[in-house]
C-alpha positions in Angstrom: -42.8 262.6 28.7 -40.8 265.1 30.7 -39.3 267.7 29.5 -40.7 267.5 25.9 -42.0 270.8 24.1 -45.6 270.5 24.0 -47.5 273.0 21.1 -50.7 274.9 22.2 -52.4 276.5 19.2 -55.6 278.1 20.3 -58.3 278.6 17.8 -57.5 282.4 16.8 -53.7 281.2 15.9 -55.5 278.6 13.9 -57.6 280.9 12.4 -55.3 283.4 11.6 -52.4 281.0 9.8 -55.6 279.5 8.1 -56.2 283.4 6.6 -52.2 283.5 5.9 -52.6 280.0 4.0 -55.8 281.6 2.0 -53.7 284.7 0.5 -50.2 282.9 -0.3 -52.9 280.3 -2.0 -54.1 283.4 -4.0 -50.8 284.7 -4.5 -49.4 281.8 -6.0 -52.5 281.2 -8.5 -51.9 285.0 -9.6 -48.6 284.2 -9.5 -49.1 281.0 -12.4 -51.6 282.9 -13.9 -49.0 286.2 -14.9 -46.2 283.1 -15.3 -48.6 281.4 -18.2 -48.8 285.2 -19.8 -45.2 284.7 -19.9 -45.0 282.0 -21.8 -47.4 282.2 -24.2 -45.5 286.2 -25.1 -42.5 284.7 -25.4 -43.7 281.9 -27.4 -45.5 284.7 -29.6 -42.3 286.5 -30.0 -40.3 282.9 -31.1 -43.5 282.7 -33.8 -42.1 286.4 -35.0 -38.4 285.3 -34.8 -39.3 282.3 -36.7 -40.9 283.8 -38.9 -38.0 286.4 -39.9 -35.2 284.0 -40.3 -32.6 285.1 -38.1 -31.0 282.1 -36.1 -29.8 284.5 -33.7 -32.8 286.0 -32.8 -34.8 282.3 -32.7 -32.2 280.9 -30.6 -32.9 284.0 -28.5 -36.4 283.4 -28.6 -36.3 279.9 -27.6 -34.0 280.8 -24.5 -36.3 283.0 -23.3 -39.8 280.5 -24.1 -37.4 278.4 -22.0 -36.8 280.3 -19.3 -40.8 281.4 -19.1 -41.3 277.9 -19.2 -39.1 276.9 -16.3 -40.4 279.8 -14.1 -44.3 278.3 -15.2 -43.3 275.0 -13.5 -41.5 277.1 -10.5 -44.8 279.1 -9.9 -47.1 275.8 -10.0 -44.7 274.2 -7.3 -45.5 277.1 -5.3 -48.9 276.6 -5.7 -48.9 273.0 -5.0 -47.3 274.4 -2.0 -49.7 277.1 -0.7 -52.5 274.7 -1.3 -50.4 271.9 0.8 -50.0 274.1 3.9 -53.6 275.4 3.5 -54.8 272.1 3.3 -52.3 271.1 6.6 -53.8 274.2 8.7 -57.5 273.1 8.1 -56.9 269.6 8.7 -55.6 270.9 12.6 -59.1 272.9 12.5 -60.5 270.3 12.2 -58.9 267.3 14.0 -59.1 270.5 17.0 -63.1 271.1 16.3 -65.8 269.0 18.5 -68.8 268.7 16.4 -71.7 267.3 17.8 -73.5 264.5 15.9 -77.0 266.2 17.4 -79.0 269.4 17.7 -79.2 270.3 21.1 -78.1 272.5 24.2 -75.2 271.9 26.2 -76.2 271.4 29.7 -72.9 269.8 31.5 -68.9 270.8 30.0 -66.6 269.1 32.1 -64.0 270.5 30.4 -62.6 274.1 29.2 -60.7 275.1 26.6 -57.3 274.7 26.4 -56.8 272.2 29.0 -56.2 268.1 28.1 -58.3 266.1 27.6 -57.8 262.4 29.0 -58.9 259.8 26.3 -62.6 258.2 26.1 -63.3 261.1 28.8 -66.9 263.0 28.3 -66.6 266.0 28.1 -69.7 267.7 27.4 -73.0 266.5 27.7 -75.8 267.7 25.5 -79.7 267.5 26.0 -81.7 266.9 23.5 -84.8 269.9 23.4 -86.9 268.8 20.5 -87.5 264.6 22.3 -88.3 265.6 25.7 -89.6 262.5 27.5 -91.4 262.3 30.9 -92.2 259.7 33.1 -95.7 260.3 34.7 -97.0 257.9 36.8 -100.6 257.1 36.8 -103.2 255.5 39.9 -103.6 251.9 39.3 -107.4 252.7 39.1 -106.7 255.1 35.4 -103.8 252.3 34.4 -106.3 250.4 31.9 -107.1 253.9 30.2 -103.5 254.6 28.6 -102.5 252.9 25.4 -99.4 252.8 23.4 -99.2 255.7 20.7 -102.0 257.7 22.4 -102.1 261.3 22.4 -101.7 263.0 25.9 -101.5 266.4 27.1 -98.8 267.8 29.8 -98.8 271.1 32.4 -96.0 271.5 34.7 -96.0 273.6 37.5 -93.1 275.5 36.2 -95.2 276.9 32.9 -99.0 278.0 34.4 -101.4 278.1 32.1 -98.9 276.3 29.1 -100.3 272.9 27.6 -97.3 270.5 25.6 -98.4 267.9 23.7 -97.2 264.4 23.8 -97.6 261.0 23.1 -97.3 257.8 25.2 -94.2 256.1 24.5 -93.5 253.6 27.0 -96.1 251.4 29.5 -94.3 249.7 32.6 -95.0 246.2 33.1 -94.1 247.0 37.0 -95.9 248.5 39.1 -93.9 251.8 40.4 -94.7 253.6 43.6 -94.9 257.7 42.9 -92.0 258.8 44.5 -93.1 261.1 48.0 -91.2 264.2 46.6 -93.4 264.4 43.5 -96.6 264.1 45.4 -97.2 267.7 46.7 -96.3 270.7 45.2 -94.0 272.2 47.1 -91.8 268.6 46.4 -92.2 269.2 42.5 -90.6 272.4 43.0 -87.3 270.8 44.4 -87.4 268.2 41.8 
């Protein structure tokens, strides 16, 4: 609505707080890693303590397996943490990433980045290069000759010389009349 704050991330800011959320992830395992070194010295040093006898010195021990302890569980939060955000700033990469469900070229983008897009609208179109299909149209006289599934071979004006292989996929059942502009060659080039 009007007036509201609206937040543009473009796909370098994305990028780079994904790279931020990457080392503070890092950090903090290193972090639990030195914190569980902690621990298991001062748990050595409470064995020692134990082992001499004075209360003093075990109560002291203890404190401090404590305390290693407590800053253990402070450095896992903080893990937990980093992972959440990194987790947070790659599910915006990828609610923000159009993937197409095809291998193909893009041949129309109606749309750039950064602006809106409305919802349901296309905004690219993508053509297919590995199923090409062409519809050639044949004189009634050859129309008995062509069978489903049979081998054919295709030259366009636009490749001299270059033969593509293909296959018959489709017969009409109507008759078509060959549209004028793909009778002579100078219509074929405007097709």
């Amino acid at each position: 609505s009007a007036g509201d704050e609206l937040v543009r991330l473009d796909a370098a800011t994305l990028e780079a707080q994904r790279d931020q959320a990457r080392a503070a992830v890092t950090a903090a395992e290193a972090g639990v890693e030195a914190r569980e070194a902690m621990v298991r010295a001062a748990q050595a040093s409470e064995k020692l303590a134990e082992a001499g006898g004075d209360d003093d010195q075990v109560d002291a021990a203890k404190a401090q397996t404590d305390a290693a302890r407590a800053q253990l569980d402070a450095a896992h939060a903080e893990a937990d943490a980093a992972r959440a955000a990194l987790e947070s700033v790659e599910a915006q990469i990828e609610q923000l990433t159009i993937a197409s469900p095809i291998d193909g070229v893009v041949l129309i983008r109606a749309i750039e980045p950064g602006e809106y897009a409305a919802p349901g609208a296309s905004l690219l179109q993508i053509g297919r290069l590995d199923q090409l299909t062409i519809t050639v149209y044949v004189p009634e006289d050859r129309y008995g000759e062509i069978e489903l599934g049979e081998a054919a071979t295709v030259r366009v004006d636009s490749f001299p010389g270059v033969t593509f292989g293909a296959s018959v996929t489709h017969i009409s059942d109507e008759a078509e009349f060959t549209p004028r502009n793909v009778q002579t060659v100078e219509g074929r080039r405007s097709t």
